[in-house]
C-alpha positions as CSV (number, residue, x, y, z in Angstrom):
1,X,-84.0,53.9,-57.9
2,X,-85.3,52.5,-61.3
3,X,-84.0,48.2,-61.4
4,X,-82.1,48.7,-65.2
5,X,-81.7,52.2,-65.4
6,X,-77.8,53.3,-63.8
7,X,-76.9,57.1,-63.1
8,X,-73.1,58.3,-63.4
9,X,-73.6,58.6,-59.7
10,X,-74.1,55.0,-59.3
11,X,-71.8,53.7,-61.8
12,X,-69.1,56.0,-59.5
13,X,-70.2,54.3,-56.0
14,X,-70.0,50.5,-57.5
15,X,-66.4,51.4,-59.2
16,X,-65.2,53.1,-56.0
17,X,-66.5,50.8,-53.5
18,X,-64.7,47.9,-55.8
19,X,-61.4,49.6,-56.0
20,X,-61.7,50.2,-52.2
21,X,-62.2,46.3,-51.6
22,X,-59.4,45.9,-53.8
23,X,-57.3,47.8,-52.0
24,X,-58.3,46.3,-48.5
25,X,-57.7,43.1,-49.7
26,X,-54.2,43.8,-51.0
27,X,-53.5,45.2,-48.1
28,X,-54.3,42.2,-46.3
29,X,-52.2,39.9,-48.2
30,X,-49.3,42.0,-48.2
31,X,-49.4,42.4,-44.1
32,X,-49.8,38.6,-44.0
33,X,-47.0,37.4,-46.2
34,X,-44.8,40.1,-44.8
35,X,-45.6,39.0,-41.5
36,X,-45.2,35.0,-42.1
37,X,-41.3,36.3,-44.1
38,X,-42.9,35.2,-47.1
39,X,-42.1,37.8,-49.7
40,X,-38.4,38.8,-50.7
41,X,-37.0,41.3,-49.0
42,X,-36.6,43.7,-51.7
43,X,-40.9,43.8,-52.7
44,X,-43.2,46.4,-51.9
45,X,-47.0,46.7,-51.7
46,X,-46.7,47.3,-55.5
47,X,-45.6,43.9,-56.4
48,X,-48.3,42.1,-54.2
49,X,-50.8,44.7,-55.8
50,X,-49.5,44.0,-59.4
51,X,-49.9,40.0,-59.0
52,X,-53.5,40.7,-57.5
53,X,-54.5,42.9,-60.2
54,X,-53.3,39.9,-62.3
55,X,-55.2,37.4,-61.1
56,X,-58.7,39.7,-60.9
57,X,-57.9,40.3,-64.5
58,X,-57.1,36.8,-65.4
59,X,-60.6,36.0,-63.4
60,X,-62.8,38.4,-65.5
61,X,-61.3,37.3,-68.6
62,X,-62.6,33.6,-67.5
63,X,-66.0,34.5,-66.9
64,X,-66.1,36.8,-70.2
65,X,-65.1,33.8,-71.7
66,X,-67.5,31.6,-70.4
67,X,-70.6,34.0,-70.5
């Protein structure tokens, strides 16, 4: 592996393995806030995964801005 120098094949592995986390993370939140009653009854994994997606978007937008 060449530092600077990224294959499709890499590029692949680094998006998968961050949509992965992603999705383990959601995950997460969602058992925890439906185990602690903390969500309203009628919201799915979706919702939790919509206001995560949110906030990693709102979080890259920061940095771009900052950068």
């Amino acid at each position: 592996m060449t530092l600077g120098k990224e294959n499709f094949a890499e590029n692949l592995a680094v998006k998968l393995g961050y949509a992965t986390a992603y999705f383990i993370f959601t995950l997460i939140i969602f058992c925890l806030l439906r185990l602690l009653n903390k969500l309203p009854s009628g919201w799915t994994f979706f919702h939790v995964a919509a206001i995560t997606i949110l906030l990693t978007m709102a979080g890259v937008l920061i940095e771009r801005l900052l950068k």
